[in-house]
C-alpha positions in Angstrom: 32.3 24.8 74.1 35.5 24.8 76.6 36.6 21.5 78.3 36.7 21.1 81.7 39.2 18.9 83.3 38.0 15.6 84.5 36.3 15.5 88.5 38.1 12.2 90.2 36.2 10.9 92.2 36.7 11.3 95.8 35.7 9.4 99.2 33.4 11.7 101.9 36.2 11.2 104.2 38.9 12.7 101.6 37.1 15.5 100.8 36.7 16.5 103.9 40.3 16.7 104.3 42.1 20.2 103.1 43.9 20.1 100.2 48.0 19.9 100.1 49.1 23.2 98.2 52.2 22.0 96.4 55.6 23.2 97.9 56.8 26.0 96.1 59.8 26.2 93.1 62.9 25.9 94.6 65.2 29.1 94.5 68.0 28.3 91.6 71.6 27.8 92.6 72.3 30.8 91.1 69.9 33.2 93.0 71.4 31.8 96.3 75.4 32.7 95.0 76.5 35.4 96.8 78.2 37.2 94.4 74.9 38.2 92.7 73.6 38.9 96.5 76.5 41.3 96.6 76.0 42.6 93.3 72.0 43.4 94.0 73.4 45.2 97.0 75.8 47.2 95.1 73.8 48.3 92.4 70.4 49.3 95.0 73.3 51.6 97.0 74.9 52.7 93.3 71.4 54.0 92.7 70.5 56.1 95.7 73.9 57.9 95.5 73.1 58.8 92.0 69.6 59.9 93.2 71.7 61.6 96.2 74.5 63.1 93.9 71.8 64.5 91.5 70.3 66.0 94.5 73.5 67.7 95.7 74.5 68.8 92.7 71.7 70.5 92.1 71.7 72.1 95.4 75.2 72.6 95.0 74.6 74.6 92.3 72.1 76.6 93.1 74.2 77.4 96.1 77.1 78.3 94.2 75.1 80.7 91.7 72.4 82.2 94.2 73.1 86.0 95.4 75.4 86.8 98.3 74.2 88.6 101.3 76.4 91.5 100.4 73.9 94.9 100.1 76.9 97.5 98.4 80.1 96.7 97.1 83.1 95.9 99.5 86.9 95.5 100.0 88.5 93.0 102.3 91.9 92.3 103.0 92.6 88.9 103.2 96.1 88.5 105.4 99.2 86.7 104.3 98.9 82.7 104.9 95.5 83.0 105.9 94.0 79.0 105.6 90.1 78.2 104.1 89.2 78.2 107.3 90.3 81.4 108.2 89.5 82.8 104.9 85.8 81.7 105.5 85.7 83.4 108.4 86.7 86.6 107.2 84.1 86.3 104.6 81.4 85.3 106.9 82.4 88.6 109.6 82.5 90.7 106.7 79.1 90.0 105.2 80.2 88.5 101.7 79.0 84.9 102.6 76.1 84.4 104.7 76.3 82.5 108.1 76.9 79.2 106.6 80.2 79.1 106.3 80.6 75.1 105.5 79.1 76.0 102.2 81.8 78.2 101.8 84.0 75.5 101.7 82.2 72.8 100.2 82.4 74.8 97.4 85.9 75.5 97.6 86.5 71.9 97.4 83.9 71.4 94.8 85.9 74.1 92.5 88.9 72.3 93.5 90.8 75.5 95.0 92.0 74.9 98.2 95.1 75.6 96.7 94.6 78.6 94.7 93.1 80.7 97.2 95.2 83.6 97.3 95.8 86.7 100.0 95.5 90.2 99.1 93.1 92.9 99.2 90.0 92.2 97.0 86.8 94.2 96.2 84.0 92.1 95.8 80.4 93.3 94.3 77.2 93.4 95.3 75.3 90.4 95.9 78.4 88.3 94.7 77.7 84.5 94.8 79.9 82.3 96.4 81.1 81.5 92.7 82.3 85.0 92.1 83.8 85.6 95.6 85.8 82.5 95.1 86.8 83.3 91.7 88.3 86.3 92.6 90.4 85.4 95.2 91.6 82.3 93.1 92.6 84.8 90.1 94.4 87.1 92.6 92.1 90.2 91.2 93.8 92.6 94.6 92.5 95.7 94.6 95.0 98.4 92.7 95.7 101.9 94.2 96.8 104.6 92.5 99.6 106.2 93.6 100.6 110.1 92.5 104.3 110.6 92.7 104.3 114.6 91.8 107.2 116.1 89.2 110.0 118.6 90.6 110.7 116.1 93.9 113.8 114.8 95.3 114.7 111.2 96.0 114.3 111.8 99.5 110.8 113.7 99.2 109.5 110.9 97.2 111.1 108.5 99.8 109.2 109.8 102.5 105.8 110.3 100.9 106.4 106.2 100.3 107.4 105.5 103.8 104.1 107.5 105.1 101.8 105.8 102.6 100.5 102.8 104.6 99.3 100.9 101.4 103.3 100.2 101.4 105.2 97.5 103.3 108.7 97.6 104.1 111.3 100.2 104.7 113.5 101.4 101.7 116.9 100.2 102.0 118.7 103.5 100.2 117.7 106.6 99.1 117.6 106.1 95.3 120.4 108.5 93.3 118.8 111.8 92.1 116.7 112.2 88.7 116.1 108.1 88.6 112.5 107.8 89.9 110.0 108.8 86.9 107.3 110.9 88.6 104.0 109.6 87.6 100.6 108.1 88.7 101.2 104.4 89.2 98.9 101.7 90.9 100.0 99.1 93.4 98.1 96.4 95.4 97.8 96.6 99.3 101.6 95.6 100.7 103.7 96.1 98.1 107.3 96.4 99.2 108.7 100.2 99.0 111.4 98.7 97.3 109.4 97.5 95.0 108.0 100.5 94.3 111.3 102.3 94.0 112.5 99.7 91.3 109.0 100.0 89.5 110.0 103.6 89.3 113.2 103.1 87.9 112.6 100.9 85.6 109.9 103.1 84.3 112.6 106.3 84.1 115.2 104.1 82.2 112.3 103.2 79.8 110.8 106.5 79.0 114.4 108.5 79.2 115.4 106.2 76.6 112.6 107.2 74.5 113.1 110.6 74.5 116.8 110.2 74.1 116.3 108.5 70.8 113.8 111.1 69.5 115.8 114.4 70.9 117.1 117.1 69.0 120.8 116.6 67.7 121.5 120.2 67.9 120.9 120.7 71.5 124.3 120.7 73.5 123.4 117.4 75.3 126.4 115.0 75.4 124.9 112.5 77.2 121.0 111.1 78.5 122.2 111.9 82.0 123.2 115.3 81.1 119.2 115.4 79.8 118.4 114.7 82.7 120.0 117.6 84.4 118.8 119.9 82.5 115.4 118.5 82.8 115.2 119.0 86.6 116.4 122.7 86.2 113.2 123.1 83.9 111.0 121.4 86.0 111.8 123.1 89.3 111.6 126.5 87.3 108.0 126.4 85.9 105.0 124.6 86.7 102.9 125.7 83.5 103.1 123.3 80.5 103.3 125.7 78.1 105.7 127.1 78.8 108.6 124.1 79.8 110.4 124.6 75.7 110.3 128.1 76.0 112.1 127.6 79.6 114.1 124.8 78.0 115.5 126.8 75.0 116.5 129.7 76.9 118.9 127.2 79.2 120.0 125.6 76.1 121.1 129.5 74.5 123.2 130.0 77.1 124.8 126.6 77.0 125.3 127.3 73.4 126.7 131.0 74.3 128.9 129.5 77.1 126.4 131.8 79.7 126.2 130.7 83.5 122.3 129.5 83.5 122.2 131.4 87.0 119.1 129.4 87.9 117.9 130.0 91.8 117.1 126.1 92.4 120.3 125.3 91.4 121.3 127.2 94.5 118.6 125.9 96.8 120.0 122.3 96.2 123.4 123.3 96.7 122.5 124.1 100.3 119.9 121.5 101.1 120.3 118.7 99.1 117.8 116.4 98.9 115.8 118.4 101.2 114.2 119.9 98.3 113.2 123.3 99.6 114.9 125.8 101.8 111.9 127.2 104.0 113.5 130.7 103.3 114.3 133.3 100.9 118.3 133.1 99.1 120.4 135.0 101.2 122.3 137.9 99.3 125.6 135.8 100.7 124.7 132.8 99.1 123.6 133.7 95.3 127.7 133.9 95.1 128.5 131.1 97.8 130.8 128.6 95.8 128.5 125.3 95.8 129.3 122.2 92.7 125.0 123.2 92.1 125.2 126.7 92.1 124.7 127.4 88.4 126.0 131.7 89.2 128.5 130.2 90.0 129.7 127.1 87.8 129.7 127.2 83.5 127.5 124.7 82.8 125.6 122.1 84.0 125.8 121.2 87.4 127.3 117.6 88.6 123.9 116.3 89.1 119.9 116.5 88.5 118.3 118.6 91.0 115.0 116.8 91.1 113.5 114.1 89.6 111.2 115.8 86.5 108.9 114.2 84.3 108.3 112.9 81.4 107.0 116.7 80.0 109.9 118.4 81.2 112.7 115.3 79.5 110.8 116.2 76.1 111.0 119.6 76.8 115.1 119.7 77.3 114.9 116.9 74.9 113.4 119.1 72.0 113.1 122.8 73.1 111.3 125.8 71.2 113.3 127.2 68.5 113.7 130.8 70.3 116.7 133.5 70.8 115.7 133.9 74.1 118.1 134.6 76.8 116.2 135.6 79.6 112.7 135.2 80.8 111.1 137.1 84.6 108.0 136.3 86.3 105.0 138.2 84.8 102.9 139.0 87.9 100.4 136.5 86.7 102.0 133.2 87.5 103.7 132.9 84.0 106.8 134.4 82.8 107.9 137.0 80.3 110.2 136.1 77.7 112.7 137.9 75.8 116.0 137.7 73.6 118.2 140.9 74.5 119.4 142.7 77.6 117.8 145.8 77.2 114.2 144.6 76.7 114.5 142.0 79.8 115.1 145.2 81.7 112.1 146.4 80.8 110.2 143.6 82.3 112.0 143.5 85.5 111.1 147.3 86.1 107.7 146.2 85.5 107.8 143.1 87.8 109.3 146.0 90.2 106.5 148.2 89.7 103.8 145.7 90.7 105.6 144.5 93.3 106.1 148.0 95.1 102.3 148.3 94.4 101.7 145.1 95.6 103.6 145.8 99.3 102.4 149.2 99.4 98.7 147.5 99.3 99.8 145.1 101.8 102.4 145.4 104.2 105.5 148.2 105.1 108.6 146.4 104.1 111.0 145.0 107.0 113.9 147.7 107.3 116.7 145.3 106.3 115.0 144.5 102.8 116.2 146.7 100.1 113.6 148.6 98.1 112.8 147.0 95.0 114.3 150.3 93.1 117.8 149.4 94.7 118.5 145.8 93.0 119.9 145.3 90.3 118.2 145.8 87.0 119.9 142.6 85.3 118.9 140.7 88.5 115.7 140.0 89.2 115.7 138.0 92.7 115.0 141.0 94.8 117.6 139.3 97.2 120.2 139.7 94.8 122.9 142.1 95.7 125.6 141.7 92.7 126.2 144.5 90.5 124.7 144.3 87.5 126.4 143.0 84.5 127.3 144.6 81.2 124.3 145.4 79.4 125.4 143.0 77.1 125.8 140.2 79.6 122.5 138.1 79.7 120.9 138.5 83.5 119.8 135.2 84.9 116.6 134.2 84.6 114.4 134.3 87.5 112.2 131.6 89.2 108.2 131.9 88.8 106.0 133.4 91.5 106.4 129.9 93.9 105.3 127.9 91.4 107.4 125.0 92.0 108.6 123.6 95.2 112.2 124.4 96.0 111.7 128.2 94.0 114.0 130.6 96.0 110.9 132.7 96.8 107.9 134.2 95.3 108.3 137.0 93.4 105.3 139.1 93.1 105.8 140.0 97.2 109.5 140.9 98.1 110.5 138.7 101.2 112.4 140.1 104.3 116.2 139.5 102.9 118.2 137.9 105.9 122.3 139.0 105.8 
């Protein structure tokens, strides 16, 4: 049984009257110190940016991972000193970022690469998020494009094809010397300097002619790398077939060994034009003998200087030719050439080079009256142009250019052209 509290007794009058609640506690000294105020504040605003920063990263995020608006793959060229600002607005014109471009760069500055954005040409993928597009500009990933430089040209052939490539900047300062650009397909990104290109080039012909230098044949007569490279251009400008580049090869390095003029018709072209490359005519029957430091019917030997730039093919060909006797080798009405060791059977070949070419212009068209009939030239000769007498039939005749194969040939072959006195 609980206890109750004792009942006082009280007058009518008093309890009638309300009752006093009693005051309440007093707040402690230290509630009221403002410091702890302060610190309550702190702490309540503490929270709701933790609440907000877990928000926004989360959105952030999702932001940053989500799909782009781009539908196919694309390339845009971002300028030179192009600012975020700019940069987001090339984005956003172009379709990689959507309209919102201030996410663009809220999450540049969330990635911390103001910085590290870099200019350049890049190709960014379908649906990239704003993640990936920034990552690629920040690692510079430019779009590379590839660049053929064909065999057999001059320095100033491949000059210009670099001066009318607009990928290029610049202008090149001086033609490089002959037989020091390495022909080959190279890749460059959007506004690479054309002397940049050129050194690239260069660098890569040192590189490789050093190669083949150390793994060439000690018996060919080759006193020197540049010397190679001569003889290399000789090969390149007088067959485009890679099967046959040795066999061309070995039949120059016979006659260097038998102290024979190589009598080579693109040795005359550049004698005449130079860097030029091609003559836009057949030899005249005055220049075959016309005294030129190139023209190899001329000169013993090597001429002073390459007469292209070959490639790497035609410097291992030079390098390490067929092991062959031949002396002589004439086009063989097919594009190819025939090959052969003495006088008499090279003959042989030329009549029958003759034959199908008199077949050939009798199918086509009457010859013009000041070209000679393909009967009159000389058997050890076989540019139709050519006018010398023939040689002993011991003496080697020159070996004749393929059937326009290769820019800068004298002529084509198969159909005689109109000889000009």
């Amino acid at each position: 049984m609980s206890e109750r509290p004792p009942i006082s007794p009280r007058s009518p009058r008093a309890a009638l009257e309300p009752e006093r609640v009693p005051p309440p506690p007093k707040r402690s000294e230290r509630a009221r110190n403002p410091f702890v105020v302060v610190g309550n504040a702190i702490i309540t605003i503490l929270i709701v940016l933790m609440i907000g920063a877990g928000a926004g990263y989360y959105y952030g995020r999702q932001k940053l991972e989500a799909p782009g608006p781009l539908t196919e793959d694309k390339i845009v060229n971002i300028p030179a000193r192009a600012g975020m600002t700019d940069i987001s607005d090339i984005l956003q014109r172009e379709g990689v970022i959507d309209n919102n471009r201030w996410a663009f760069i809220g999450a540049v500055f969330a990635l911390k690469a103001r910085s590290e954005l870099k200019p350049g040409e890049y190709a960014f993928q379908k649906n990239a998020s704003l993640r990936d597009v920034i990552g690629t500009i920040v690692e510079g990933k430019v779009v590379q494009h590839a660049v053929t430089v064909p065999e057999g040209l001059t320095s100033e052939q491949i000059v210009a094809r670099l001066t009318d490539n607009d990928i290029f900047a610049g202008s090149v300062r001086e033609i490089p010397r002959e037989g020091t650009l390495l022909p080959e397909t190279y890749k460059f990104p959007r506004g690479t300097t054309r002397d940049q290109v050129i050194q690239r080039m260069q660098q890569a012909q040192k590189r490789v002619l050093a190669e083949i230098w150390e793994r060439r044949n000690p018996d060919v007569p080759i006193k020197s790398p540049e010397q190679l490279v001569v003889l290399a251009s000789i090969v390149e400008k007088e067959t485009g077939k890679a099967d046959e580049r040795s066999r061309v090869a070995a039949v120059f390095v016979n006659r260097l060994r038998q102290k024979i003029k190589l009598q080579s018709d693109p040795t005359i072209i550049y004698g005449l034009v130079g860097g030029k490359g091609t003559l836009g005519r057949p030899i005249k029957r005055s220049e075959i003998q016309q005294p030129s430091p190139y023209n190899t019917y001329v000169i013993d030997g090597l001429p002073p200087g390459p007469i292209a730039n070959p490639g790497r093919a035609s410097l291992e060909a030079a390098a390490n030719p067929a092991r062959t006797r031949d002396l002589f080798f004439v086009a063989d009405g097919t594009g190819g050439h025939a090959f052969t060791e003495t006088y008499d059977q090279h003959q042989k070949n030329v009549a029958k080079l003759r034959s199908m070419e008199k077949q050939i212009q009798n199918d086509t068209v009457e010859p013009a009256d000041d070209a000679p009939p393909p009967a009159a030239a000389a058997p050890a000769d076989t540019n139709p142009t050519a006018t010398t007498k023939p040689a002993a039939p011991k003496k080697p005749a020159r070996p004749a250019a393929p059937a326009g194969a290769r820019q800068g040939a004298a002529q084509s072959i198969i159909t005689p052209p109109v000889v000009q006195r």
